[in-house]
C-alpha positions as CSV (number, residue, x, y, z in Angstrom):
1,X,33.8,-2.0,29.1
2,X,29.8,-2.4,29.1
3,X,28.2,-5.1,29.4
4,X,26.7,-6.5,26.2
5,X,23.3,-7.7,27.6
6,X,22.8,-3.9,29.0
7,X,23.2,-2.1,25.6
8,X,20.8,-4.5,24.2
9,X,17.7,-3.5,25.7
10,X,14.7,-5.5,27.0
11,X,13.3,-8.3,24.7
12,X,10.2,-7.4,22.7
13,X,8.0,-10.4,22.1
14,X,5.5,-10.0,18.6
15,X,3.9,-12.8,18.4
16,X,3.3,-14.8,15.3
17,X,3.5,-13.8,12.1
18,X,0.1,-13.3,10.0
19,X,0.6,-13.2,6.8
20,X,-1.2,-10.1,4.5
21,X,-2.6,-10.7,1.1
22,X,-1.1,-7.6,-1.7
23,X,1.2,-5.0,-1.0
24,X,1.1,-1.8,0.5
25,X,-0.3,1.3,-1.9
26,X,2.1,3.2,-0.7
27,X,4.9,0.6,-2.1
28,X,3.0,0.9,-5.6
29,X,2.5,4.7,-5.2
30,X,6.4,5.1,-4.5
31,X,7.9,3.1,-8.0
32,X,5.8,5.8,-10.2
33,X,6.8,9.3,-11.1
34,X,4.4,12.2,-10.8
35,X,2.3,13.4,-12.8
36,X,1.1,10.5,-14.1
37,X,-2.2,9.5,-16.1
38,X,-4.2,6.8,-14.6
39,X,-3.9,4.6,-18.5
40,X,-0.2,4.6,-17.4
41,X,-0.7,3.3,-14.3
42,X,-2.6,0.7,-15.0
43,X,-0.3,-0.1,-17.8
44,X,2.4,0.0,-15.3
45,X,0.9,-1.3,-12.2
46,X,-2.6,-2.6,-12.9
47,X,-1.8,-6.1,-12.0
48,X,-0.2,-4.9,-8.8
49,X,-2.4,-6.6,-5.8
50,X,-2.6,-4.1,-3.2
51,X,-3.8,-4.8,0.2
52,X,-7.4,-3.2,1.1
53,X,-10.2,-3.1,4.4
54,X,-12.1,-5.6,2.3
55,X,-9.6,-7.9,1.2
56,X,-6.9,-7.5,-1.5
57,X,-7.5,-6.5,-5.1
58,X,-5.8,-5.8,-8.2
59,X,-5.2,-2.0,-9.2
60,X,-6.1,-1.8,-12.1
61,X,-10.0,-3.0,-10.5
62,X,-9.5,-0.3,-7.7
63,X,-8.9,2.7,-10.4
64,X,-12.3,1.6,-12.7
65,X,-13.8,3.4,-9.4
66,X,-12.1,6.3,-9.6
67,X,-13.2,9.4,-11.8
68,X,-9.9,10.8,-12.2
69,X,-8.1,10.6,-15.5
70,X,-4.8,12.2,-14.1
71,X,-2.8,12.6,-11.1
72,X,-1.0,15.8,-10.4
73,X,1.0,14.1,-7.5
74,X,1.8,10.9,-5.1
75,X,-0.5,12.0,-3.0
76,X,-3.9,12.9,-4.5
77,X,-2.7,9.0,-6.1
78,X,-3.3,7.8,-2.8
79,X,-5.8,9.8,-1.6
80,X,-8.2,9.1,-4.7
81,X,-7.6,5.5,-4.1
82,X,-8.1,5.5,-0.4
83,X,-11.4,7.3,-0.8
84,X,-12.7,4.2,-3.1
85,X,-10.9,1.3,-0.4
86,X,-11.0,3.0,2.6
87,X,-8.1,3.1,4.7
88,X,-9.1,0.7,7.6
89,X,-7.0,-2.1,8.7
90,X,-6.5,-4.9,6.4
91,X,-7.7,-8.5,6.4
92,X,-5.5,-11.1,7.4
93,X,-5.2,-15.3,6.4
């Protein structure tokens, strides 16, 4: 029989916690079905907070920067979105 410690693996210290502001817009991407029009989204999801490089912000605020009307898929979603954020790391608390 193994020995328990041995199938565990070394220990992986993280550090502490920081906490982030909003959610990922991936995580608000992924509860909507595609094709979708942006009036719908922010219907659905325009108070959603969602976590950018300058801080977080609701979606509905992000989406009055974007020229689109309509989104053929997830990911022109997220990639109109990202080219109004950016897609650098996020502030932390």
């Amino acid at each position: 029989m193994a020995d328990e410690e041995e199938s565990e693996g070394p220990v992986v210290e993280l550090g502490e916690e920081t906490p982030v502001e909003g959610q990922p817009l991936a995580r608000v991407a992924a509860r909507l079905t595609w094709p979708h029009e942006m009036s719908r989204i922010v219907e659905q999801e325009g108070d959603s907070v969602v976590r950018t490089p300058s801080g977080p912000q609701t979606l509905a605020d992000v989406l009055k920067a974007v020229d689109e009307t309509y989104f053929d898929s997830r990911q022109t979603f997220v990639d109109r979105v990202h080219d109004v954020i950016g897609d650098g790391p996020v502030q932390t608390e």
